[in-house]
N, C-alpha and C positions, 0 to 999 in steps of 0.2 A: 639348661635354659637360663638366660642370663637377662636379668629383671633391671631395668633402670628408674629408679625413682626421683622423681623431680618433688619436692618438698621445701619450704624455705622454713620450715617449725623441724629445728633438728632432733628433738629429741622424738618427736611421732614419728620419720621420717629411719630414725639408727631403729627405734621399736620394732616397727614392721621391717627392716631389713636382717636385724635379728628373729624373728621368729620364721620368716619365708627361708633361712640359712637351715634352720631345725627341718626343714623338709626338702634342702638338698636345692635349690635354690641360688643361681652365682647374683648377688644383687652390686649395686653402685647406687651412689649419691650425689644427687645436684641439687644448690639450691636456688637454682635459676634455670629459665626456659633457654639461655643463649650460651649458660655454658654446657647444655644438653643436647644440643641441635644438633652437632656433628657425632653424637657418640653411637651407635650404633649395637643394639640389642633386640633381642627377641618382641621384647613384654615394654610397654612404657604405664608408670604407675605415675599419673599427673595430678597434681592437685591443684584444682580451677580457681583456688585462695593465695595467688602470688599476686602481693600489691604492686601496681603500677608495670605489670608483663602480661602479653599477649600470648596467648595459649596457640593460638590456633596456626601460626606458623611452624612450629614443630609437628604440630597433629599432620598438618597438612603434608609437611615432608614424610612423615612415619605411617603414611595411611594405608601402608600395603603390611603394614604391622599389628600387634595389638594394642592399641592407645586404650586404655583403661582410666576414668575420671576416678578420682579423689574430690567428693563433696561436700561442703557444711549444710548447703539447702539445695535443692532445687527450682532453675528456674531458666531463663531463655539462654541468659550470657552466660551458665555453668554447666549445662548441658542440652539445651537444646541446638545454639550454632556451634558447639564440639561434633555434637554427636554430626551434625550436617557436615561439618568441615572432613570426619574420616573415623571420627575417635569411635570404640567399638563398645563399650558398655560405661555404667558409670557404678560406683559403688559407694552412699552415705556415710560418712564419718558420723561418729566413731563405729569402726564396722569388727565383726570378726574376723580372725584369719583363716578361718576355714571356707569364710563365706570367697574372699579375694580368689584362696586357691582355687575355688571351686571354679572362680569365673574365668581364671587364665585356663585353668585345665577344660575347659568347654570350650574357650576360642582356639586351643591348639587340638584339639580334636577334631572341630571345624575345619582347619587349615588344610590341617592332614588330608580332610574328605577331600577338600578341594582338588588338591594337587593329584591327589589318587583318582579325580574323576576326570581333570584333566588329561591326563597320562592316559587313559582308559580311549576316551574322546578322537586322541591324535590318535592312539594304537588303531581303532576302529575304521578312524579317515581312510588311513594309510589302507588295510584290510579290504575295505571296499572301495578303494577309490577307482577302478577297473570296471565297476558295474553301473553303465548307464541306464537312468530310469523315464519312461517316459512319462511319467505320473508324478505332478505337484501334490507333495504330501500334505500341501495347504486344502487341497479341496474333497480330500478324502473325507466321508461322512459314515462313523461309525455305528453301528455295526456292521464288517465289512469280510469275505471270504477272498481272499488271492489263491488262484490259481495258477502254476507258472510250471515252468518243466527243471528249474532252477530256484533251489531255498534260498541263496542268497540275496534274490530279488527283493521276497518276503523280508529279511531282515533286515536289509538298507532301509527298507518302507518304516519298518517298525523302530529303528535307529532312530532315521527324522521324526516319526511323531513323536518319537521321548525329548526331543530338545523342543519342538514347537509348542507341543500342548501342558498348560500349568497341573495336567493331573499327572500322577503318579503310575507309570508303567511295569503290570506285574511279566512277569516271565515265566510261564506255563506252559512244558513241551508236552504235549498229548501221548509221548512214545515214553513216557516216564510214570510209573508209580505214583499212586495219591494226588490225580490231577481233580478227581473230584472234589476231596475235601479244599482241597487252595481256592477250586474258583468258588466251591459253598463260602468260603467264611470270609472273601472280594468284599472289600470297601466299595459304597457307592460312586467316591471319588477316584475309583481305582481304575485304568485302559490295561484289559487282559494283552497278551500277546500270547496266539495258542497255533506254535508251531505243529507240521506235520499229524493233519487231519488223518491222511493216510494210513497213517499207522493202527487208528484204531477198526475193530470188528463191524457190524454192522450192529450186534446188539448195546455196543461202547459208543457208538452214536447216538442211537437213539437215547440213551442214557445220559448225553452230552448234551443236546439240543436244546432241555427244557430246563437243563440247568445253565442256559445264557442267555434267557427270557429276560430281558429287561435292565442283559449288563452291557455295557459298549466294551467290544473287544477286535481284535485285526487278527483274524484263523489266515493259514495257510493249507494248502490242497495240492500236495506234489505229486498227485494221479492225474489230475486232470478230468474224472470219471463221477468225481463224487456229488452226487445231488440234497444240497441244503436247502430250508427252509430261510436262508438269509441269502442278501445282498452278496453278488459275486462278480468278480473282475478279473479276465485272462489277463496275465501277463508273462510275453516267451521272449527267451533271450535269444538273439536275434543270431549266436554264433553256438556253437556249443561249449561246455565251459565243465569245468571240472569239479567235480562232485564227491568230496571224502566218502561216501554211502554207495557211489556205484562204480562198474569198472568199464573202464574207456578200452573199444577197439584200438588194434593198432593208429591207425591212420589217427586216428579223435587224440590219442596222446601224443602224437608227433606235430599234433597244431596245436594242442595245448601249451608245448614247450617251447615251438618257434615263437609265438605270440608271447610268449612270458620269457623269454631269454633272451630274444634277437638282439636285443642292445646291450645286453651284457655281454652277449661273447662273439666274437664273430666266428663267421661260417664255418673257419676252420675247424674250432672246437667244436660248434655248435654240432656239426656232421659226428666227429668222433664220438662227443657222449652219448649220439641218440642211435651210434652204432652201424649208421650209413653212410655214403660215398656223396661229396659236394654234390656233385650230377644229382645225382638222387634228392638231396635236397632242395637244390634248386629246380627240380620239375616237380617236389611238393609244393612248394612257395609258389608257381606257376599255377599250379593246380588248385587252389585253395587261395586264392590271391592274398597272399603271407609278407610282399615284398614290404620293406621296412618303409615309413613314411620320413620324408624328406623336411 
């Protein structure tokens, strides 16, 4: 990680460059905001005591970075229009070095989440972007039971409310081990999401029930059959759609695959992988109104 320190007191400035080096640390020195601007690094260590220079043009340009304040006091022009301008924490002189590392090492763990949760976000898009929902996840009012003939319906729902709603969304499959104790020891601030109601007995229901008295959670119900004590919503997918947990007739996997491959291969191949004659295909496509849209 390579730490830029802007400093115009060179001897505080070689200090703390030398001790962040004992913990493996690449650092530089500058004792100005202008010959910093272009330099490019991880971490910027700024100190808001350079007479007659503006801090906040560099923050501004570094703000997708960690800008970290260097302070003798606190007060509006040392950190409070930094911190407005992008800069991400500040830390009082004279300070320790344990305390500095502590705070770069929180904001690159931070980062880390970020990017790991973005990556996660697109992966997800991508995953469901195929499943139209007729339901504004705006107006869902928890506590709530989906019923659908398709789980993925159910977790597109429960995708969007993890981005809409500022609580925290637990993840709790019902077809797994120790689902009692998770949703006993449920923060108030906490939206269950309690996949595949199905799965349990009748006596793991009723065992179930009394323990979501009074928590906001989104159940799903891939029977179709099952009668709760809460609020319930059908929702059927309008085609039939492919399901890791069950097994497609013939015909249900040869529209699976037209529908998910038609644009990728054309008919030629398409016939060969799925082991039938053009003709044949084309009076599935006929049959099943599969023809590719224009």
């Amino acid at each position: 990680m390579k730490i830029i320190i802007i400093e115009n007191e060179l001897y505080l400035a070689q200090s703390i460059a030398a001790r962040l080096s004992e913990f493996h640390f690449e650092t530089e020195i500058y004792s100005s905001v202008k010959e910093a601007m272009e330099i490019e690094g991880d971490v910027y260590l700024l100190s808001t005591n350079l007479p007659g220079q503006n801090c906040l043009p560099l923050i501004e340009r570094h703000r997708d970075k960690n800008v970290l304040l260097m302070v003798n006091y606190i007060n509006n022009d040392t950190v409070g229009e930094p911190l407005k301008a992008g800069a991400r924490d500040y830390i009082v002189k004279p300070f320790m070095i344990e305390e500095l590392i502590r705070k770069i090492e929180h904001f690159h763990k931070f980062r880390m989440l970020q990017e790991r949760n973005r990556f996660y976000e697109a992966y997800l898009d991508r995953l469901y972007d195929g499943i139209e929902l007729e339901l504004d996840p705006e107006e869902i009012t928890l506590p709530l039971v989906i019923r659908t003939n398709y789980q993925r319906i159910a977790d597109k729902i429960a995708l969007q409310l993890n981005r809409l709603k500022k609580n925290i969304l637990a993840y709790i499959s019902l077809d797994e081990a120790g689902w009692a104790d998770k949703l006993d020891k449920l923060g108030r601030e906490t939206i269950a999401y309690l996949p595949h109601l199905e799965k349990l007995k009748k006596g793991e229901r009723e065992k179930l029930y009394p323990l979501l008295e009074g928590k906001r959670f989104l159940m799903s119900d891939n029977s179709g059959e099952i009668e709760t004590p809460f609020p319930t919503l059908t929702l059927t997918a309008r085609e039939k759609l492919y399901d890791q947990e069950e097994i497609l007739t013939i015909d249900e996997y040869v529209q699976y695959i037209v529908r998910t491959f038609q644009y990728k291969f054309p008919d030629t191949e398409l016939s060969k992988k799925l082991g039938i004659s053009r003709k044949s295909l084309w009076e599935k496509r006929k049959k099943y109104d599969l023809f590719k849209k224009k």
